[in-house]
VEXRO-495097 format. One line per 2 residues: for each residue z, x, y of N, C-alpha, C. Coordinates in steps of 0.001 Angstrom, whole numbers, padded with zeros to 6 digits, always signed. Atoms other than C-alpha are relative to their C-alpha. Example, Ala and Ser with C-alpha at 12.3 -4.5 7.8 and 13.67 -1.06 7.14 Angstrom:
+000000:+000890:-001190:+007800:+012300:-004500:+000000:+000900:+001200 | -000060:-000820:-001190:+007140:+013670:-001060:+000730:-000770:+001090
//
This chain:
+000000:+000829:-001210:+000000:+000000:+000000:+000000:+000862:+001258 | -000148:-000354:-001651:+000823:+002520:+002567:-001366:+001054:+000466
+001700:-000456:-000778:-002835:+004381:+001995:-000671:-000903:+000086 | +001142:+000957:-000807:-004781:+001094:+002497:+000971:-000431:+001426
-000038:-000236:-001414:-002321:+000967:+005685:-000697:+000592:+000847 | +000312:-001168:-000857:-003141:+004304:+006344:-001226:+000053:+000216
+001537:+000124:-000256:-007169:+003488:+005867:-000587:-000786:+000924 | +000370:+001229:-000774:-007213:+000093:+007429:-001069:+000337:+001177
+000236:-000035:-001233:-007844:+001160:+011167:-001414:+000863:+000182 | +001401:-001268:+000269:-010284:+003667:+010263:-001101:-000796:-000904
+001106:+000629:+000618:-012178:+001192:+008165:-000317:-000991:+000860 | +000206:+000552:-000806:-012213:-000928:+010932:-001411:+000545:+001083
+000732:-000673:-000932:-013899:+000995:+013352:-001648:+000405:-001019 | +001464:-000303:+000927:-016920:+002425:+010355:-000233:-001042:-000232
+000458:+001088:+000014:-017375:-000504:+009261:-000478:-000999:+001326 | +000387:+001041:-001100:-018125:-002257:+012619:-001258:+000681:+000093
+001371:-000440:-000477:-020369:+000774:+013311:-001168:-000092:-000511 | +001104:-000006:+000939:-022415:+000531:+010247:-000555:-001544:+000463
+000246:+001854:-000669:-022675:-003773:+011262:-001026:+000115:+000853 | +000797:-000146:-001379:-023595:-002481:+014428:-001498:+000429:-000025
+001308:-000894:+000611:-026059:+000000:+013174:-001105:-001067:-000688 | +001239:+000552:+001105:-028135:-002293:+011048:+000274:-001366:+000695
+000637:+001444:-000524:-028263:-005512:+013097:-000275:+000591:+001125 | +000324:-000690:-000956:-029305:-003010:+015958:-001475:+000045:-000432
+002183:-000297:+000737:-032733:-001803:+013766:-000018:-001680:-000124 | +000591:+001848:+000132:-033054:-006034:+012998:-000711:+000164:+001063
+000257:+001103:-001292:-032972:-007173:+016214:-000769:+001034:+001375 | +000747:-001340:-001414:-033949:-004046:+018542:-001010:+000747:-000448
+000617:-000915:+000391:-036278:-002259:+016418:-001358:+000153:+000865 | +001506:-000367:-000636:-039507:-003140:+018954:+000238:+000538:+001243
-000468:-000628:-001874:-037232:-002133:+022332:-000066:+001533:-000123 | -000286:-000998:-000074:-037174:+001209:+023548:+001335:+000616:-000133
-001213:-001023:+000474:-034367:+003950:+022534:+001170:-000621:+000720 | -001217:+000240:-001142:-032432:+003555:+025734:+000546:-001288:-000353
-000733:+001227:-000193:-032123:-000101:+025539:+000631:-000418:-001864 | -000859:+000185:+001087:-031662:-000413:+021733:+001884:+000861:-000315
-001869:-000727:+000044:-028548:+002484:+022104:+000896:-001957:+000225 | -001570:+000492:-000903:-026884:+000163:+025012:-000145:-001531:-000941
-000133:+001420:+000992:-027839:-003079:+022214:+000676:+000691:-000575 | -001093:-000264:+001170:-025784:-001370:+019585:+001118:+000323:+000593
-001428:-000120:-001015:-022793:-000346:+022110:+000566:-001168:+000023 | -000574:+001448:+000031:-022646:-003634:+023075:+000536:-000835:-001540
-000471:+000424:+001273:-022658:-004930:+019417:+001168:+000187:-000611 | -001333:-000978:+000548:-020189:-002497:+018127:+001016:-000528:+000684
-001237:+000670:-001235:-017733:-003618:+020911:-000003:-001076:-000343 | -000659:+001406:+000793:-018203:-007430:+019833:+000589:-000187:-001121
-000158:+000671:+001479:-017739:-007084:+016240:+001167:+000849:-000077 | -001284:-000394:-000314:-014495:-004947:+017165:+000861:-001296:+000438
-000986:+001285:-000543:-013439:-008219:+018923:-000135:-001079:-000479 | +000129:+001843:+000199:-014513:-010865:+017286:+001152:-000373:-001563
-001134:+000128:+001498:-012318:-010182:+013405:+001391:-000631:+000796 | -001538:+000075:+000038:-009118:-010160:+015403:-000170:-001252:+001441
+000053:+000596:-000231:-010129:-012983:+017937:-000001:-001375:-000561 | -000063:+001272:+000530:-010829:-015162:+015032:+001659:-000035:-000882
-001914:-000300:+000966:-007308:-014027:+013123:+000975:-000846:+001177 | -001021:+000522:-000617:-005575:-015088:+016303:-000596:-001741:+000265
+000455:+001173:-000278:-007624:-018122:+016463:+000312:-001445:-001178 | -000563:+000435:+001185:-006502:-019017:+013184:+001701:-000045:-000263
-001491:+000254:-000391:-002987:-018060:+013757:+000763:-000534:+000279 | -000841:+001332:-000676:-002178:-020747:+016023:-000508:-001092:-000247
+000057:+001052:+000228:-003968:-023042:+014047:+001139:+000044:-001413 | -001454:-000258:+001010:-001171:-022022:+011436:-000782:+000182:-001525
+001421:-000342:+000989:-004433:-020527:+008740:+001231:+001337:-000560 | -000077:-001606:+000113:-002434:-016641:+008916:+001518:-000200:+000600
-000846:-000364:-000692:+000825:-015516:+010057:-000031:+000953:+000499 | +000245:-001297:-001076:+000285:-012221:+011398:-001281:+000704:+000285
+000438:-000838:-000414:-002143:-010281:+012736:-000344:+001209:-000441 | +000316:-001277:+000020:-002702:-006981:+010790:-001040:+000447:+000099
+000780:-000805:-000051:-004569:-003823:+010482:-001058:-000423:-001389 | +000822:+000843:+001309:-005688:-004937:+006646:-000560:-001003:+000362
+000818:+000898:-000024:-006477:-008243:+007581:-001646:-000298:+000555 | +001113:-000122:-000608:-008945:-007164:+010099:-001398:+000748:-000211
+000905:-000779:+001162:-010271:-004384:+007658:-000667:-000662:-000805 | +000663:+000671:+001462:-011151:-007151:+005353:-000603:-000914:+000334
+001036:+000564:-000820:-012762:-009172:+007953:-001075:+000844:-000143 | +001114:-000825:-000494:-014899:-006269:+008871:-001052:+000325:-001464
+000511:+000138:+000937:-015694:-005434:+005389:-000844:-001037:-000534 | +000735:+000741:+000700:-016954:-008732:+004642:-001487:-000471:+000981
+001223:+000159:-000804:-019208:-008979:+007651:-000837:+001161:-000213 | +000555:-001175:-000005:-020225:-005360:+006779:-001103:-000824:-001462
+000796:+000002:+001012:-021403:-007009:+003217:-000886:-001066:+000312 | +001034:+001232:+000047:-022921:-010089:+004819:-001365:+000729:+000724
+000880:-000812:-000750:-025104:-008016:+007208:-000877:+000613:-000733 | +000805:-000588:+000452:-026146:-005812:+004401:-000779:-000423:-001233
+000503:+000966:+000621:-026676:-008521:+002486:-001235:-001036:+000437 | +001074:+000509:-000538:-029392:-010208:+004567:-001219:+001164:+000264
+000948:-001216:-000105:-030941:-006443:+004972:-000630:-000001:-001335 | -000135:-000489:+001049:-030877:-006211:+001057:-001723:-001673:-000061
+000259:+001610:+000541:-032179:-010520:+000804:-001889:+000397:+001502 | +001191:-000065:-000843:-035096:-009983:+004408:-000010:+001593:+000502
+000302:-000727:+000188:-035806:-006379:+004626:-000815:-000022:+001731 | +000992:+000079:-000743:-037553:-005578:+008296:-000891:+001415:+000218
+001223:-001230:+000124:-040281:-003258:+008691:+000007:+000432:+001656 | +000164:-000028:-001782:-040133:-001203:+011784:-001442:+000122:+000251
+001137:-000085:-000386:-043160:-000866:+013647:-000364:+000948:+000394 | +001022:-000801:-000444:-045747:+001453:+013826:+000411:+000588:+001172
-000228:-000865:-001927:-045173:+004351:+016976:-001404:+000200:-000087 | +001553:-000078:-000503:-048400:+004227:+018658:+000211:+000914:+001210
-000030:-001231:-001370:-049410:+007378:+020875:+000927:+000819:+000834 | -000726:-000974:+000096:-048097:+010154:+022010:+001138:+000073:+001231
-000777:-000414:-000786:-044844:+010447:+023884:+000402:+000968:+000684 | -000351:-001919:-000942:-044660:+013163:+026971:+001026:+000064:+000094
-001491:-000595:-000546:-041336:+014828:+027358:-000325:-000126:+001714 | -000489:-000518:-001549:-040402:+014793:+031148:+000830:+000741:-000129
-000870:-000872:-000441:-038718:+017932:+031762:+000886:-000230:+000846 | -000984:+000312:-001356:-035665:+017768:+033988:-000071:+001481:+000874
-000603:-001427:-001219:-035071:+020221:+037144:+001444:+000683:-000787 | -001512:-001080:+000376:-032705:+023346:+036320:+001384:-000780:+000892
-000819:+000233:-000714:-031056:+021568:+039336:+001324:-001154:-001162 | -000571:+000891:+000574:-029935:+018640:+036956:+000719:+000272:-001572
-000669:-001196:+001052:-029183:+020882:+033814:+001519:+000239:+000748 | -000727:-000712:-000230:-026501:+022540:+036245:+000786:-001270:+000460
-000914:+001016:-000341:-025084:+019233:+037356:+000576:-000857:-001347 | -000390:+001158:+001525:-024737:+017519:+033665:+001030:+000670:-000661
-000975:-000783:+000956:-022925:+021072:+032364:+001340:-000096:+001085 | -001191:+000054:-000705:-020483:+020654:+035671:+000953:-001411:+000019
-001001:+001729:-000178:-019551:+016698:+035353:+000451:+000488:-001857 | -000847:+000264:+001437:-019183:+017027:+031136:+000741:+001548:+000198
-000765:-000832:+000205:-017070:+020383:+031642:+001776:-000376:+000954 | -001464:+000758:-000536:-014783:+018067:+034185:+000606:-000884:-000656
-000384:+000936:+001146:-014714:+015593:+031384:+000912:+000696:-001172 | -000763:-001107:+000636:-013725:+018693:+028985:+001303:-000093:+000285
-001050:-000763:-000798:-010917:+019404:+031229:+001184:-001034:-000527 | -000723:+001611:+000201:-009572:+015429:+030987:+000220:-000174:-001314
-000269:+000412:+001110:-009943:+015409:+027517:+000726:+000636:-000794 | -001211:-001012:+000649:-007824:+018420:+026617:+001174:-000270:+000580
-001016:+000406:-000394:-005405:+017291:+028758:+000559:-001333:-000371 | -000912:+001396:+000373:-005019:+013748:+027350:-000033:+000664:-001560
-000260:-000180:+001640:-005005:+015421:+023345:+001381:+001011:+000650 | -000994:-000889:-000081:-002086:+017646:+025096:+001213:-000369:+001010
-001012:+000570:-000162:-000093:+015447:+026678:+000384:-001185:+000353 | -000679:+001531:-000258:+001463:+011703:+027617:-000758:-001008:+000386
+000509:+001352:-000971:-000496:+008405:+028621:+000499:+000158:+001539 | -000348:+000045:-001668:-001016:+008023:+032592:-000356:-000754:+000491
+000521:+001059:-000642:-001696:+005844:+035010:+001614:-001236:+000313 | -000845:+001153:-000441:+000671:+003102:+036733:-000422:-001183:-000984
+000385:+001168:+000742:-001299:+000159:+035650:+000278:+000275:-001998 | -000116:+000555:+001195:-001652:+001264:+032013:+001446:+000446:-001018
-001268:+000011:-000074:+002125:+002371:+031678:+000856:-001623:-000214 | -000748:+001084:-000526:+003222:-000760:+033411:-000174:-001465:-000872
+000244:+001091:+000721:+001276:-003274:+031419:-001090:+000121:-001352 | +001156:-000210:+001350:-001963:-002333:+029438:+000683:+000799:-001317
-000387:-000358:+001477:-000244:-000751:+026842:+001019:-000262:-000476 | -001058:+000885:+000130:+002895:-002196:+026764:-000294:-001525:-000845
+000334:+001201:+000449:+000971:-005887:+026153:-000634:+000268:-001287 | +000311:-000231:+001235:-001218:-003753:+022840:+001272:+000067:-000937
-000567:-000258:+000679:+001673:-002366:+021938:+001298:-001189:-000798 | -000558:+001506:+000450:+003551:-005992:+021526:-000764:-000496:-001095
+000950:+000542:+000500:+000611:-007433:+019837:-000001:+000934:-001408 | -000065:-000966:+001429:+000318:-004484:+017117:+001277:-000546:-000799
-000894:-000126:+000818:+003871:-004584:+016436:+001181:-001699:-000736 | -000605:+001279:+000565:+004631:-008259:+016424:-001269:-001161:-000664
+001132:+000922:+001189:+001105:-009168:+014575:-000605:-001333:+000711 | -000134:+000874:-000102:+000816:-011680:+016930:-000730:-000246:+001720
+000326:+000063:-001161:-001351:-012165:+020346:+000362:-001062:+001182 | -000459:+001285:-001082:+000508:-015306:+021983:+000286:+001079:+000715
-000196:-000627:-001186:+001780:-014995:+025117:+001591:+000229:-000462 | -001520:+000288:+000207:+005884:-014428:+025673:+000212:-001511:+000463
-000435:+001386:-000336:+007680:-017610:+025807:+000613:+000361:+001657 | -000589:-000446:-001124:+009240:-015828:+028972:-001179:+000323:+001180
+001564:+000019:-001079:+005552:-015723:+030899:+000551:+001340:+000728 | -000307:-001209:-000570:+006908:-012033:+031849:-001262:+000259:+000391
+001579:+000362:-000811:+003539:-011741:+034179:-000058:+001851:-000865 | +000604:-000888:+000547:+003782:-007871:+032692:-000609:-000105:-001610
+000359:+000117:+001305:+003019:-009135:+029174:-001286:-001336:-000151 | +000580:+001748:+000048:+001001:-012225:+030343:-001601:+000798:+000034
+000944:-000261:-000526:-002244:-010338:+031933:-000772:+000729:-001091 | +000533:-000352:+001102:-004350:-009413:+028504:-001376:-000691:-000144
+001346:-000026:-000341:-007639:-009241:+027882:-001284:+000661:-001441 | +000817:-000982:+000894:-010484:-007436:+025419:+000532:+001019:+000181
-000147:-001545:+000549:-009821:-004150:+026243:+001626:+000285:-000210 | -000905:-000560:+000591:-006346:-004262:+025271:+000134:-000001:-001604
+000239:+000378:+001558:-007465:-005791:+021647:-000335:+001515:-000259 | +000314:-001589:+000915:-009423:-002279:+021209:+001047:+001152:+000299
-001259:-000940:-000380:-006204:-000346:+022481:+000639:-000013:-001089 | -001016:+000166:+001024:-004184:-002276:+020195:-000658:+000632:-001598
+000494:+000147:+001233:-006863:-001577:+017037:+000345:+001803:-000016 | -000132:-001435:+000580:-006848:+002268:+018126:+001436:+000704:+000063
-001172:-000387:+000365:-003418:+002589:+018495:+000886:+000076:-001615 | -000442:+000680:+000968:-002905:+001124:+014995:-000253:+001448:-000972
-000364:-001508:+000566:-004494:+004802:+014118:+001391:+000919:-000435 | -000771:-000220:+000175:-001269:+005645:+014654:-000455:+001775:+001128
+000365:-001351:-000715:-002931:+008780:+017139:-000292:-000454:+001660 | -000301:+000930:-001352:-001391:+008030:+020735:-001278:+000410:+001099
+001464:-000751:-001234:-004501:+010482:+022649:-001146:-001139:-000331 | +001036:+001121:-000549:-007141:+007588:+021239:+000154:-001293:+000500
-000053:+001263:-000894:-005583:+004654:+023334:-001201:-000040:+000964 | +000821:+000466:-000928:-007882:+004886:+026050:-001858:+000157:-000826
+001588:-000378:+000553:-011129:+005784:+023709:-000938:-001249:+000024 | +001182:+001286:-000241:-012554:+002148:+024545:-000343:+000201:+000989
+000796:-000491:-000981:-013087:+003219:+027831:-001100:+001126:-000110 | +001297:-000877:+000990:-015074:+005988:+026005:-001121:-000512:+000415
+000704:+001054:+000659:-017475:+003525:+024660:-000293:-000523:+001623 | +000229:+000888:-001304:-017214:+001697:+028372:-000952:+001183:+000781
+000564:-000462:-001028:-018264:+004685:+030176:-001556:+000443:-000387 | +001368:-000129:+000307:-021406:+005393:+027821:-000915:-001176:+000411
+000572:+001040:+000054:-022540:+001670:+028132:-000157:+000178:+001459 | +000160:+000349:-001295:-022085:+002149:+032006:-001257:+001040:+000437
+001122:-000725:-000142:-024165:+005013:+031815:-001629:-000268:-000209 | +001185:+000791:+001016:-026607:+003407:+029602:-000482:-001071:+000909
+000896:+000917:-001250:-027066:+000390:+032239:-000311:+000644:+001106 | +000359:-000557:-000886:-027199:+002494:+034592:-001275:+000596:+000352
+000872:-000114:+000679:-030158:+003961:+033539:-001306:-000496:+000334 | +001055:+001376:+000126:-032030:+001110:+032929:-000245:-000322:+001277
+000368:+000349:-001151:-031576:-000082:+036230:-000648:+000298:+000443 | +000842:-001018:-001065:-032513:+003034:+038028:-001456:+000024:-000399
+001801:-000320:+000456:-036134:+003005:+036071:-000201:-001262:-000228 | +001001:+001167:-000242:-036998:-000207:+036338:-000067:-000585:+001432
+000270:+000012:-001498:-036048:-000130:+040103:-001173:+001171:+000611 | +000560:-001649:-000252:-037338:+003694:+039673:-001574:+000266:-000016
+001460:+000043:+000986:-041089:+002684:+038028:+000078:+000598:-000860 | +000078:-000673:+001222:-039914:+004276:+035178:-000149:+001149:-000236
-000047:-001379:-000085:-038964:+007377:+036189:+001306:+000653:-000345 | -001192:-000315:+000820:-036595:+009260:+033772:+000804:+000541:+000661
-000749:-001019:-000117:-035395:+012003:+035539:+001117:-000579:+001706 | -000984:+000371:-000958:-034371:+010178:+038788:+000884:-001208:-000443
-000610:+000563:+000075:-032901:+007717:+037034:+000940:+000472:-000745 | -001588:-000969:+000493:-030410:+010175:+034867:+000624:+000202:+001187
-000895:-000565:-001179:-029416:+011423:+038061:+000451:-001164:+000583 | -000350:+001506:-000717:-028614:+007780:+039263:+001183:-000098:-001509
-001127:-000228:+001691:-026648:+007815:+035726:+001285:+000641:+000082 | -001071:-001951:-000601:-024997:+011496:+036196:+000918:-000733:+001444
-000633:+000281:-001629:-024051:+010024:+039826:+001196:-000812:-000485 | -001366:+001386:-000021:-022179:+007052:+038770:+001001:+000768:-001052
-001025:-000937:+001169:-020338:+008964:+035356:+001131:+001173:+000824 | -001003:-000425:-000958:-019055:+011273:+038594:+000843:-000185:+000750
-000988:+000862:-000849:-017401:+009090:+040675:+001234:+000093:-000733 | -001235:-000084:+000252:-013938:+009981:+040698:+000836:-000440:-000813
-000490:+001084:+000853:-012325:+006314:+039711:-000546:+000013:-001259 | +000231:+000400:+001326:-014733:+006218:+036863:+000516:+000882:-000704
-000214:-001405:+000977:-014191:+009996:+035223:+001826:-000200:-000305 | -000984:+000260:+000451:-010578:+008927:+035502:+000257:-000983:-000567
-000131:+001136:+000864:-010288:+005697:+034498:-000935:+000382:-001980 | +000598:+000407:+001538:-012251:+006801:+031055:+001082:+000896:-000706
-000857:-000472:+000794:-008922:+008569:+030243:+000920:-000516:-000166 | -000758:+000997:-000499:-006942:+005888:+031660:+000035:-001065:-001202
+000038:+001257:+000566:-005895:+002381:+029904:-000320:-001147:+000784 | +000235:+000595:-001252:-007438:+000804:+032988:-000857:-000904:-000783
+001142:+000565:+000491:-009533:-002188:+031965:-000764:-000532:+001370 | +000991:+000288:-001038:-011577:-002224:+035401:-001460:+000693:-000558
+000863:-000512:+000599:-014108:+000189:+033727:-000664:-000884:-001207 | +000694:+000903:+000958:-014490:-001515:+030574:-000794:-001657:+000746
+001327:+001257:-000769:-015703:-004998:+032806:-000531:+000233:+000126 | +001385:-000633:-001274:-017574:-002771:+035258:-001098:+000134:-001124
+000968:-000560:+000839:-019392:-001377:+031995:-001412:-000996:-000437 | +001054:+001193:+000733:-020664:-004847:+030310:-000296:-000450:+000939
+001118:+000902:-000781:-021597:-006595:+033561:-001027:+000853:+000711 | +001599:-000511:-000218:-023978:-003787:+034556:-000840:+000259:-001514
+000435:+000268:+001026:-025023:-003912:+031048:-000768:-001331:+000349 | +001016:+001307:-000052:-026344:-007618:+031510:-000493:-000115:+000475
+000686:-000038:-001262:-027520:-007059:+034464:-001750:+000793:-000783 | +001174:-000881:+000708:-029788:-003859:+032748:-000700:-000763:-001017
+000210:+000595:+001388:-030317:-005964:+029631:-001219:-001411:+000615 | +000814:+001020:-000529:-031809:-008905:+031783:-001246:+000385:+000754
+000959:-000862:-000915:-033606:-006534:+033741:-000965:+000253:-001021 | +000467:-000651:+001296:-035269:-005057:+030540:-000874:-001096:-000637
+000760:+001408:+000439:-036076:-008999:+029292:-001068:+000094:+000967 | +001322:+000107:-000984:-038787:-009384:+032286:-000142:+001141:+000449
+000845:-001149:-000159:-039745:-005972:+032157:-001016:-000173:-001326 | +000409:-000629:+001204:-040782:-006275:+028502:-000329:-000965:-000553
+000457:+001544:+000691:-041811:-010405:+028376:-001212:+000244:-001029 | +001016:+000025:+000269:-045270:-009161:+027673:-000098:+000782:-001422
-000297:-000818:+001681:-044284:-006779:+024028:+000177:-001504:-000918 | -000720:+000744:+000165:-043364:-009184:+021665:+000898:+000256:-000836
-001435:-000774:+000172:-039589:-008760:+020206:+000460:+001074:+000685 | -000585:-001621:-000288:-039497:-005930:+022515:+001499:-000343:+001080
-001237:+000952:-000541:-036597:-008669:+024451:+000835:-000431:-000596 | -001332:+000651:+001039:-034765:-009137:+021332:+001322:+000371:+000764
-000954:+000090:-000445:-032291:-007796:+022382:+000857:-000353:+001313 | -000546:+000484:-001548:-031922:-008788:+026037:+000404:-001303:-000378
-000796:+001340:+000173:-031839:-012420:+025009:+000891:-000092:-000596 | -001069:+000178:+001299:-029401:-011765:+021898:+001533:+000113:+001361
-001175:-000415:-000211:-026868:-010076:+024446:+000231:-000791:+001535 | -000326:+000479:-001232:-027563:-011802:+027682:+000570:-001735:-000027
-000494:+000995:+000157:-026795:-015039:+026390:+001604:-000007:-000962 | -001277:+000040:+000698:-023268:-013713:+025174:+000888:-000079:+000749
//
């Protein structure tokens, strides 16, 4: 019992990704790279929230009594076999790459700016594997409200409406799942995940505002990943990042749909995620 404890949380997380992974090739296989990534980001992140949304949804219809790490493992597992069970039952064929893709080179200038923002990221990330959770906000409440929820199995509110335990949300669900690791440095690692997806819309935007120009739109990318608030908040338990992330996501994602009406499936995924 206490190594399928000790597996649970960790089968949680592979298992979503593999989900993710293979209803990503389904449904995205005619979009381009960029936008299929920020479709499987997004995915991965729902099917993290949706096992333990329906556990608590069941909870208070009085289905479950608690909340665990197993239970949600064995959610995930079974969506992992239904998924690969419709791959196994309709099989999709990707499509044909037609003609030849040019590399755009980037400027040395932008080389020397990508090794100076991820070596400030470096810096943040040795310092949160080497010492304490920070931040006011996620001290005061964001991890305080996971860490309730983990240990009492149970996502109501308090009967005492203590406003620090009341204010909960998604990104404390993936706090609470990676805390359940039992490894206190990946609490904030959903902001991780938030700050790639922000990057990832970001992106998008810039080249379809850009005409589809790669290199100024990394640097429109690179720009935003620098901003102060964000580079901290992705070490933080802040859930302003994680919003910020998915609503320029829909934004990019919608953007991407009437860029790409004229492909056909090449909008799968804009409609799949913009209508979520």
């Amino acid at each position: 019992m206490a190594v399928i404890s000790f597996l649970s949380p960790w089968i949680i997380f592979v298992a979503s990704v593999i989900s993710a992974y293979r209803l990503g090739k389904r449904f995205g296989c005619s979009a381009p790279a960029s936008v299929s990534l920020l479709f499987v980001l997004i995915l991965w992140t729902e099917l993290l929230l949706f096992p333990v949304q329906l556990l608590g949804a069941a909870q208070i219809a009085g289905l479950v009594d608690m909340i665990t790490p197993i239970g949600i493992a064995e959610l995930q597992l079974a969506m992992l076999a239904l998924v690969w069970g419709v791959d196994c039952r309709c099989p999709v064929q990707l499509p044909a790459k037609t003609g030849n893709l040019s590399k755009q080179k980037g400027p040395l200038w932008l080389g020397a700016c990508v090794v100076v923002v991820f070596g400030s990221y470096l810096i943040f990330g040795l310092d949160l594997l080497s010492s304490f959770p920070f931040g006011w906000d996620s001290l005061a409440y964001h991890l305080p409200v996971a860490v309730k929820w983990l240990q009492e199995g149970s996502l109501q509110l308090p009967a005492s409406r203590a406003w620090r335990l009341s204010l909960s949300g998604n990104g404390e669900i993936l706090t609470m799942l990676l805390l359940s690791t039992g490894r206190q440095s990946l609490a904030p690692a959903g902001n991780w995940a938030a700050l790639i997806v922000l990057a990832g819309a970001t992106y998008l935007i810039a080249k379809r505002i850009g005409n589809s120009q790669r290199v100024p739109s990394f640097a429109a990318a690179l720009l935003v990943v620098s901003i102060p608030i964000v580079e901290f908040q992705t070490f933080m338990n802040y859930v302003d990042l994680f919003g910020t992330a998915f609503l320029a996501a829909a934004v990019a994602m919608f953007l991407c749909r009437y860029k790409n009406h004229s492909s056909p499936g090449a909008d799968m995924p804009a409609k799949n995620l913009s209508q979520c």
